[in-house]
ZAMIVEX-92111 format. One record per residue (C-alpha): x, y, z; residue number from 1; residue in one letter. Coordinates in nm, 3 decimals. Layout:
N
c1:c2:c3:nr:rest
X:Y:Z:NUM:A
...
***
This chain:
261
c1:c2:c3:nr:rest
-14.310:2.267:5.329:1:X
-14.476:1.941:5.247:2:X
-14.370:1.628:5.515:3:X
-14.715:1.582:5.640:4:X
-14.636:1.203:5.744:5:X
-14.340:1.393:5.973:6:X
-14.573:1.684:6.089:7:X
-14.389:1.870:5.804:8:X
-14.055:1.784:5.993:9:X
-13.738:2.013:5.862:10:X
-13.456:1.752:5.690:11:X
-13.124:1.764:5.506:12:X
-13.350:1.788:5.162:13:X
-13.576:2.065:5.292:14:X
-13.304:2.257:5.351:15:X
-13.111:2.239:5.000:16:X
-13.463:2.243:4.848:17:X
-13.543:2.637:5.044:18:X
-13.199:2.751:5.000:19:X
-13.247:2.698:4.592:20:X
-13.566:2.822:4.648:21:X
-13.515:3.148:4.810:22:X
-13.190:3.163:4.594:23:X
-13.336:3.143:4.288:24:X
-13.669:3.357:4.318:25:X
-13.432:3.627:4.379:26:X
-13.345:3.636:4.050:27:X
-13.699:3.619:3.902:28:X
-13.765:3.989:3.860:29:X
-14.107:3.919:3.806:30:X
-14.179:3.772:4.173:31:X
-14.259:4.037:4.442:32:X
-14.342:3.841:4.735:33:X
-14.256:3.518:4.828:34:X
-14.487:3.329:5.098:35:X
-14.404:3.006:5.318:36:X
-14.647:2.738:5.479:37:X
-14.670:2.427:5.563:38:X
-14.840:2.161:5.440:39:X
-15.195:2.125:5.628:40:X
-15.171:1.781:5.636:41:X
-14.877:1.767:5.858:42:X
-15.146:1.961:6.149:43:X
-14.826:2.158:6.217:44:X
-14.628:2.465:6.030:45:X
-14.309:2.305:6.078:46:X
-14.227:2.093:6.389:47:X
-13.855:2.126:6.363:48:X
-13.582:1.930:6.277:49:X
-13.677:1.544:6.202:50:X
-13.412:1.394:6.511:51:X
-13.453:1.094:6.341:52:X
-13.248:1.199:6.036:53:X
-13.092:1.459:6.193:54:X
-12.737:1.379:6.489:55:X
-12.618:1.736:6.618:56:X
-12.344:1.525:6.813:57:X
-12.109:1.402:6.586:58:X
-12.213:1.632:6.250:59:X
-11.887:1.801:6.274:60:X
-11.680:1.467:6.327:61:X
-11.865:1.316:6.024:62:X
-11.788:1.621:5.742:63:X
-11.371:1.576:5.873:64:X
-11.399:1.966:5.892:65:X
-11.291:2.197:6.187:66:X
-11.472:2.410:6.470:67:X
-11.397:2.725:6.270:68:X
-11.502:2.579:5.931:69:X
-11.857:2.464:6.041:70:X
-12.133:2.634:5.953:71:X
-12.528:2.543:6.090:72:X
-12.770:2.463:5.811:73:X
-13.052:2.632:5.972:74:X
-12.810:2.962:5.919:75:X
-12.755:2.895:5.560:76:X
-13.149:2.921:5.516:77:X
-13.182:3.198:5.709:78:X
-12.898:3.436:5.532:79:X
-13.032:3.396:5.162:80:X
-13.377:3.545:5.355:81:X
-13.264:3.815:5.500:82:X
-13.064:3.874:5.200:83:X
-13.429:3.889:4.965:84:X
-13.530:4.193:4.856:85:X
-13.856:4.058:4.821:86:X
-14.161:4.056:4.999:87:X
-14.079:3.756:5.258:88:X
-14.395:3.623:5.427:89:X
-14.426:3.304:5.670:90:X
-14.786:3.168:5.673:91:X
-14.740:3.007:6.037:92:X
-15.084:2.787:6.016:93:X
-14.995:2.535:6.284:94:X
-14.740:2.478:6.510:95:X
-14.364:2.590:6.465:96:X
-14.122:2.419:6.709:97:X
-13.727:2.475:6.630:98:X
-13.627:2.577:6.291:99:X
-14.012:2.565:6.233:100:X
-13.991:2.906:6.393:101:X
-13.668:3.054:6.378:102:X
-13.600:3.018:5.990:103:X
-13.886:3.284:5.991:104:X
-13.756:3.559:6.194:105:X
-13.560:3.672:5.943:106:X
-13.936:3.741:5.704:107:X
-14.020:4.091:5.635:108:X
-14.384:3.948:5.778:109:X
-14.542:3.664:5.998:110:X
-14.887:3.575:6.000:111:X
-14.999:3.294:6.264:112:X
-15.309:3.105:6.440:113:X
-15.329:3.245:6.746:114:X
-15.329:2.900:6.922:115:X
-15.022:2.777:6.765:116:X
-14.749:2.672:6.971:117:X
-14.447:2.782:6.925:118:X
-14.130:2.635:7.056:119:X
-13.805:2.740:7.104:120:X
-13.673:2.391:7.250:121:X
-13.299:2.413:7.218:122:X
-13.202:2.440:7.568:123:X
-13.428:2.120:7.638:124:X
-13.236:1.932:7.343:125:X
-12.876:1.994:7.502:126:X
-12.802:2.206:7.214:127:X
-12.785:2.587:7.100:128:X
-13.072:2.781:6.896:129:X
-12.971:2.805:6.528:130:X
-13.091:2.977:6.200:131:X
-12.937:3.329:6.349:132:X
-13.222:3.357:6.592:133:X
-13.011:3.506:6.857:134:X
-12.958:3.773:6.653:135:X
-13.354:3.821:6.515:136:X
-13.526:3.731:6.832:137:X
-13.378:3.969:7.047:138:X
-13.455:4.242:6.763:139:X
-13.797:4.126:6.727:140:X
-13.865:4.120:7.075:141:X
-13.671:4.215:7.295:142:X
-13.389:4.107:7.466:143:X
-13.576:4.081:7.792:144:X
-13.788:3.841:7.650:145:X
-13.575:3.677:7.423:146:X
-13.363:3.524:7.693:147:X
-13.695:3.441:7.853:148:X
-13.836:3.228:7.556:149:X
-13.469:3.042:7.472:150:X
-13.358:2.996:7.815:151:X
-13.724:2.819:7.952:152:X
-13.744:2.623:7.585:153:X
-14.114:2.521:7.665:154:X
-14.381:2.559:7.401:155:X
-14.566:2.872:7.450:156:X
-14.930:2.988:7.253:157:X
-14.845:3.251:6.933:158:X
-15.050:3.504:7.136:159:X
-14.855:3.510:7.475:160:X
-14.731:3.818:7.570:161:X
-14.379:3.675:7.537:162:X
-14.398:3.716:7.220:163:X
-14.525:4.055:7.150:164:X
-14.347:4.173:6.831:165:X
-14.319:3.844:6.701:166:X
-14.610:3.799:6.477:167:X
-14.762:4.077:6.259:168:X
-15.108:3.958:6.272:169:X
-15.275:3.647:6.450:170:X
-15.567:3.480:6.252:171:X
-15.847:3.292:6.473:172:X
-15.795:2.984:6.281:173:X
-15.561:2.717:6.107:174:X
-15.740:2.754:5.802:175:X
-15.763:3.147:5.756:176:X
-15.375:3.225:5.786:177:X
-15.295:3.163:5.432:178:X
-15.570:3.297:5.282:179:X
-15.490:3.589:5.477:180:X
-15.143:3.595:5.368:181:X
-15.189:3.580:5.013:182:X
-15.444:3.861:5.025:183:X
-15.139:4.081:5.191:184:X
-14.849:3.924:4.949:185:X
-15.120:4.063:4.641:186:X
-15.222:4.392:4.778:187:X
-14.888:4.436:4.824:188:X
-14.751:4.325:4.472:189:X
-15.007:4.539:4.345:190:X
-15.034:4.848:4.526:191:X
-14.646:4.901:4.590:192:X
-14.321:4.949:4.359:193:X
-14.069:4.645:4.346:194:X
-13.774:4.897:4.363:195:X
-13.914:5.119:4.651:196:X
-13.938:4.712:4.842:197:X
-13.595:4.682:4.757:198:X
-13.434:5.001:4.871:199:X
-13.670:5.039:5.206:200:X
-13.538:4.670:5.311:201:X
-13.205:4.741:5.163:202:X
-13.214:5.048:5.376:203:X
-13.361:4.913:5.720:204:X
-13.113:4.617:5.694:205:X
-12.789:4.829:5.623:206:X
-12.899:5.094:5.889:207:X
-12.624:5.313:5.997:208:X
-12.476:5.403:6.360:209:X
-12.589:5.748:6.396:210:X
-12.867:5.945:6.217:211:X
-12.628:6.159:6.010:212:X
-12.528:5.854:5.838:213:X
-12.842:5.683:5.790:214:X
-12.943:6.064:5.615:215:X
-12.691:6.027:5.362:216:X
-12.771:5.687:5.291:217:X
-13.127:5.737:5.257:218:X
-13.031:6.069:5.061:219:X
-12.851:5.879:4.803:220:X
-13.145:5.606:4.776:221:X
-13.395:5.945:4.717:222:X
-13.146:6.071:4.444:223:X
-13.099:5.715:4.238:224:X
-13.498:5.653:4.245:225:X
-13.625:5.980:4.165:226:X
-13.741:5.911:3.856:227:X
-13.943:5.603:3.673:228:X
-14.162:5.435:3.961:229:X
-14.172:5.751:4.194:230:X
-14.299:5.948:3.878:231:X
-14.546:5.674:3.831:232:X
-14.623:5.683:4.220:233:X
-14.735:6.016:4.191:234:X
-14.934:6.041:3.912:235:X
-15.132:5.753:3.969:236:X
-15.252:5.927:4.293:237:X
-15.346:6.217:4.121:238:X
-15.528:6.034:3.877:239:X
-15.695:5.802:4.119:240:X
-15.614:5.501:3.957:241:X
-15.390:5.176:4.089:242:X
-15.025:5.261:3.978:243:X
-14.876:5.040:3.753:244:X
-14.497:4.982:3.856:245:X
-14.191:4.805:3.632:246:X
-14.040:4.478:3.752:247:X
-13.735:4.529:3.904:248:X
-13.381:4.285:3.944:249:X
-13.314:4.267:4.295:250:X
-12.923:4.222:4.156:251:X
-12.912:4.558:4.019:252:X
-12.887:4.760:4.369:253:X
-12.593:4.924:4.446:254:X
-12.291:4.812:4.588:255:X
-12.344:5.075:4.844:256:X
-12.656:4.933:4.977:257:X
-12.605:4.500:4.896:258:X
-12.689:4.314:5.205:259:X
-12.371:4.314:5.474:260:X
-12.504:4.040:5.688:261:X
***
């Protein structure tokens, strides 16, 4: 994200630009991870939404369209995330106020400098959080602590203890957290198979009720990628050697386990 006169400030252009984005890598099968960051220039990850472009009061009014027919941009981000069956990784190098933050909850991982602040400000604003993040947060850490974070809205460092879950490393400084995540989004392009990615996400998002039915789910995933890459998987162990895995088209999962989000 690359606003650095606007401390990389989230706008109506960002938006469209990550929704093609994320939209379209999906259908690269070639791409196994995808990582996010913000520009360093900006000295923040992404400081929200730019309230000078941006009037949550009469939005609604302006598009003519109804309560039930509205539908928050910082949501239609967030779904075609969750919705990857990529590698999704946020590179949090600076601060992340607003949809700075919660447009990453719905990443597979988040990497941050420990002495970011990190803002969920909504409360303060007069408005609601957005970008699904009452659904994530609470998953991510806790429900306790969830209502904790959005209901005091005050920035808070990466490392409190509020935020235990949140982050799945923190990195000393600004400057290391990319680095760092690129070193995981190639280990991990190279050491694990595109279609296991897809099925284990596929899986963890469409988890069942009960543990019978997550079995036959994950029973049925076991049967349909028995062969090719878990051949491969194995034999590349055996031979002590780094495997070498196909590509694989996101698309071509089964109806059975497509994102129900």
């Amino acid at each position: 994200m690359s606003r650095p006169d606007a401390h990389n400030c989230w706008n109506a252009r960002m938006s469209e630009e990550l929704i093609q984005v994320y939209e379209e890598l999906e259908t690269y099968s070639h791409v196994r991870a995808i990582v996010l960051t913000g520009d360093p220039a900006g000295k923040c990850f992404c400081a929200g939404a730019d309230l000078n472009q941006h009037n949550f009061s009469t939005r609604a009014q302006n598009l003519n369209i109804s309560e039930t027919e509205s539908r928050d941009r910082g949501g239609q981000v967030a779904l075609p995330i969750q919705r990857s069956r990529k590698i999704t990784i946020a590179a949090i190098n600076g601060n992340a106020a607003g949809i700075g933050i919660t447009m990453t909850l719905p990443m597979d991982l988040r990497f941050a400098w420990k002495d970011a602040k990190i803002a969920f400000p909504f409360v303060r604003r007069g408005i609601v959080p957005e970008a699904t993040s009452t659904y994530h947060l609470p998953l991510l850490i806790g429900r306790s602590r969830a209502m904790a974070v959005l209901l005091q809205g005050a920035p808070i460092p990466a490392s409190s203890p509020l935020l235990n879950g949140l982050f799945t490393k923190l990195l000393d400084t600004t400057e290391s957290v990319l680095p760092y995540a690129l070193e995981i989004a190639h280990e991990l392009s190279t050491r694990t198979s595109p279609t296991s990615i897809a099925f284990t996400k596929a899986l963890v998002l469409n988890a069942k009720p009960t543990a019978e039915e997550q079995h036959i789910l994950d029973s049925r995933a076991m049967f349909v990628t028995g062969n090719g890459d878990a051949k491969e998987g194995v034999r590349s162990y055996l031979e002590k050697r780094p495997p070498r895995f196909d590509d694989y088209d996101t698309r071509a999962l089964p109806d059975w386990l497509k994102a129900k989000i």
